[in-house]
Structures are given as C-alpha cells and as structure tokens.
C-alpha positions, 0 to 999 in steps of 0.5 A: 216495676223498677225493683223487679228488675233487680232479682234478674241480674245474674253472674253473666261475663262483661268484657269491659274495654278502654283506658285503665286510670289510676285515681289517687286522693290527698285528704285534709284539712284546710283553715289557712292560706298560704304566705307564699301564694293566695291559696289554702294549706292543706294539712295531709290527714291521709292519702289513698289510690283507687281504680279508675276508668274501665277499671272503675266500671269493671269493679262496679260490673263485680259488684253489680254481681257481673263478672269483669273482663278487663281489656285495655293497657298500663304503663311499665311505670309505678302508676301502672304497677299500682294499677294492677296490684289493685286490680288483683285485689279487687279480684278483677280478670285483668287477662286483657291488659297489656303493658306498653313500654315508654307509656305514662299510666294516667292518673289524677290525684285530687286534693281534697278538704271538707268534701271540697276538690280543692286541686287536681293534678293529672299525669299523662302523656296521649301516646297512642296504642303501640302496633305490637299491643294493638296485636296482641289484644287482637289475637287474642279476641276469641280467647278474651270473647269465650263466655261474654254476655255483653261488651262495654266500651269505656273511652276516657280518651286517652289513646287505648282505644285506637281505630283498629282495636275499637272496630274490631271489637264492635265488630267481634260483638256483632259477629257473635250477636252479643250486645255492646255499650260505648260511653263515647268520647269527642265529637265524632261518634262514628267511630261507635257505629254499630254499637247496641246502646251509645251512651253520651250525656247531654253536652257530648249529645249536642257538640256531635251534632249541629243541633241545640237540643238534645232532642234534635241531636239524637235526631241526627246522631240516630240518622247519620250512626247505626245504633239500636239505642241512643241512651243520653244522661241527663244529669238531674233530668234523668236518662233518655233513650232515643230510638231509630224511627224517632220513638223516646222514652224518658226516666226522670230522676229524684234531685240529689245532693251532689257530692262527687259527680267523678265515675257516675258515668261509669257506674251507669255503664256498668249498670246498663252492660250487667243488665243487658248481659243479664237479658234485662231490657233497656226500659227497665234498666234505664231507671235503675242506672237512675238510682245507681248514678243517684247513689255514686254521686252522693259518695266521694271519688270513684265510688262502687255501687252495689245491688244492695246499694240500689235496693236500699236506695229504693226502699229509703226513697219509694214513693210510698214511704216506708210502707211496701207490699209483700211483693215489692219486698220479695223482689227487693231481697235478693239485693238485701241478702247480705245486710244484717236485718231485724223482722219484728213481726206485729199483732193484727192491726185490731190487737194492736196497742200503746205497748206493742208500739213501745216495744218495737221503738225499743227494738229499734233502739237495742239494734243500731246496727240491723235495718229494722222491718216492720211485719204485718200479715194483713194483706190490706193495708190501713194505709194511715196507720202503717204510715204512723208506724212508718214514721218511727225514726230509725225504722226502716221499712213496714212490709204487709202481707207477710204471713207466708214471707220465706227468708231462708236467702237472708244470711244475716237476720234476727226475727222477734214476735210481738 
C-alpha cells in the first residue's frame, strides 16, 4: 500500500549535488496593455527570492524529514550573497558550496498576474567550474560523504557539475556502497553511468536515444549506460521505471490542475533520494514521488513539499472516499502529526441518530481550522452509511475500527465524545 511507506521515511543525511539557482518573483496584477509596446502593464503588488535548483531539492529533502548536504557553487555577487542567507534560513548544510570569483549566480525572475507566468528573465552566464573549486570539493569528499545514506545529483546545466566532479562523485557513492540518483541534463547520459536511479522525463528519454518511444528509449539507454534503474517522468502518464533485463513497471497517476510545473522534478528527486537513503524500495517510492510532484504542480513557483503534504493528498484523494481503516490511518499519522485535528468519536452505528448527525456538522462548523475525524469503533464497516457520513462538506475523513487507536504521536488534537 502506498501509505505504508510514509511511516518508514527517517532522518538519514542526502548529499544533494548540482547547480545552486536563485528564483526570484514579481507578483501583480495586469488589466492594460502598455502604449509603448503590444504587451500588459503589470502594477508590482510584491516581490520575493526563493531557492532554486539543488537548493530547492535540498529544502524539499528537509522536509521530507531527510537532512540535506548541499554540494555545488555561487557566485561572489548579490544573487549569490542572497542565496546563501536563504539557505541559512532554511537551515539547509551549505558545507559543500564554494564561492567562485567572476561567476554570475544564476537566477530567473518570473513575472507573474492572476497565476499567469507573463515574463521570465534569466541572468547568467555558463562559466564552467573553476580548477581551484573543482579541488576543493574534491578534497573534501571524505569529509562531505561522513553519515550519507544517499546522493542526488541535481544538474540544471549550468556548468557546476563538470566532467571530473560529476565521476568522482558517482564513483565515491559506489565505492562506499551508498545509492545515487542523477536527474540528467542534455543528450549524452553517459556521463551518469553508474548511478543507481537515473531520472529523465519523457522528452529528455527520447532525444538520448535514436528511438520514438519511450519504451524503445529506455531499451537503449539501459543497454548502452549502467544504471540499476532508469526512472522516466511521464508527466500526467505517471512514473515508469525500467530495468536492465527489459522488466518495467508503471505507476499512473490521477490528472491534476497544473499550476506552476517550475521545481516538480526537484521535488521528485527529493523524494526518490529520502526514500532510498530511508531504505524504501524504489516500487514503492515511485507512486509517492506521483503524489509528491501532484502536489507541487498545484502551487506556485519552487514549491516544498512535505510528508503531511503527501498524506494529506492520500487521504483527499483515496480511492475510497473519506472512509479508511483503522490501519491505513495508523500508517498515515506519522505524516500528520503536526496538523491540528479534531477526533469525534460516534456511537455504534445501531444507536446512531438524526442528532448524533447534527451534532457532528456542528462540530465541523465550530472548528474551521482542525481536519475533522470521524471515529467508529466498528471494525466492519457499513460502507453506504460511512459514505453518507463521508459526504459531509467539510469533514475530512471517516476512520472505523478505532477502539484501540493510540494518538499520543498527535502534537495538536482535540477528542469529543458523542
């Protein structure tokens, strides 16, 4: 079961490695089109920075409940200078990020109205890796590699991650035996070899290869690079893993609204590396990077996606309503330990009646703020009328089988008797 897999995520070191981006917002609002030019004034309401890149997995590897490493590089301009104070505010390890004279940290400020990305204006310049802070990341290996239960490489392209740093870094992870996942840039993948998972999506999956499927592709990627896995996004297909031997397996994935597709892949990479650092198979990691990129793409910009996050996500869109065991619940609440919930626990479904009914709304109304929980101790459930109670707008969830639930792990919670 997908939510099984939540409970075992544990605080194991990621070393996330690759181009450290600055993502900057201008947010406003657009009702004109310029005199000057055929294109919409946007009046500024505000402006905000976020981290971008390997920095963006990085908070997202923290909030899985991982602890980041980051490797990689800025400039000794404001961008760069900015990066890192929100790095330290995000308490991220930034031990491994060098400054480079002469680099122009990358950025890209979106302009945006109503949800709408109206503008994007990148600064930048690909200079590649300096000698002297190729050498000083790679003297310093052993000491960035102590307590690391999984590396994820995070190449965007913009020149960090050069020929020597990227094989000495896969070759560091296998020599110590310790998983790595490479979300890949350009063509040539065989710079990756040797990687434990390799994530492209579809359309990088097929220009690596001469094939027009991505089936094909992977054939051929798997049979020309050594790699355990070959993980491609699909975007609204889902995740497919492919393996050496021709072996697939495929997660689809419920369709979403798209918001903002900017830092999905991150978040997968995030969620993929925690995983495995975890010691979560890839099988059952795969369809909770589903839910996790479902999530992000539903927010703007870089978004940070949480355990809770996920859990939630599961609960709101369980194939089975608002109605859950006892079990699946117990396995989701480590995820929800931090949100503020409200247990109403019912009468037996045969005492049952039109007031009981009234009361809970009530409840439900009184506590906009807390995810209300439903609680049966019926271990069998009477599916039409845990339905019934599952259509109440606004309440969140109908758990039977609660008479032994232990909540002591909640931090923020409510109980009321019937």
């Amino acid at each position: 079961m997908v939510a099984s897999a939540l409970s075992k995520f544990s605080a194991k070191t990621v070393l996330i490695v690759g181009d450290c981006l600055l993502d900057r917002y201008i947010i406003g609002s657009s009702q004109r089109i310029s005199p000057e030019a055929p294109v919409p004034i946007v009046l500024e309401e505000k402006r905000f920075s976020r981290i971008g890149g390997a920095c963006n997995a990085a908070a997202n590897i923290l909030a899985l409940g991982g602890i980041p490493r980051l490797v990689g590089r800025v400039g000794d301009d404001i961008a760069g200078k900015e990066l890192l104070s929100l790095l330290q505010t995000e308490s991220i390890d930034t031990s491994g990020v060098v400054i480079q004279r002469g680099l122009v940290t990358p950025s890209k400020t979106r302009v945006v109205s109503q949800s709408q990305q109206l503008l994007r204006v990148d600064g930048e310049k690909n200079i590649p890796l300096s000698f002297e802070c190729e050498k000083e990341i790679l003297d310093r290996l052993p000491e960035l590699f102590k307590g690391v239960s999984c590396v994820a490489i995070s190449d965007y392209a913009k020149g960090t991650l050069s020929d020597g740093l990227l094989r000495a870094i896969i070759e560091y992870a296998r020599s110590k035996k310790i998983p790595s996942v490479a979300d890949p840039k350009g063509t040539d993948f065989s710079k990756y070899a040797g990687t434990t998972v390799l994530k492209p999506n579809a359309l990088e999956t097929i220009r690596a290869s001469k094939q027009e499927t991505v089936e094909e592709a992977a054939k051929e990627i798997l049979e020309e690079i050594a790699c355990s896995v070959l993980m491609v996004t699909r975007s609204d297909k889902g995740i497919s893993l492919f393996y050496p031997g021709g072996k697939e397996s495929h997660f689809p994935v419920q369709p979403k609204e798209v918001r903002d597709v900017t830092g999905a892949g991150d978040t997968v990479l995030a969620l993929i590396s925690t995983a495995l650092a975890s010691g979560i198979p890839i099988e059952e990691a795969a369809p909770l990077a589903n839910v996790a990129a479902a999530c992000a793409i539903e927010r703007l910009g870089c978004a940070v996606i949480s355990l809770q996050d996920i859990a939630s996500h599961l609960l709101q869109h369980s194939p089975y309503g608002k109605v859950c065991t006892k079990e699946r619940f117990n396995q989701l609440l480590p995820a929800l330990k931090e949100d503020p919930l409200l247990f109403v626990h019912m009468p037996s479904y045969t005492s049952i009646s039109s007031d009981h009914l009234l009361c809970l709304a009530q409840h439900v109304q009184d506590h906009p703020d807390r995810k209300v929980i439903a609680c049966f101790d019926e271990t069998v459930a009477d599916s039409p009328f845990l339905d019934l109670i599952g259509s109440m707008q606004s309440l969140h969830l109908v758990v039977h089988g609660t008479k032994d639930l232990s909540l002591e792990a909640l931090k923020d919670r409510l109980t009321i008797e019937l």
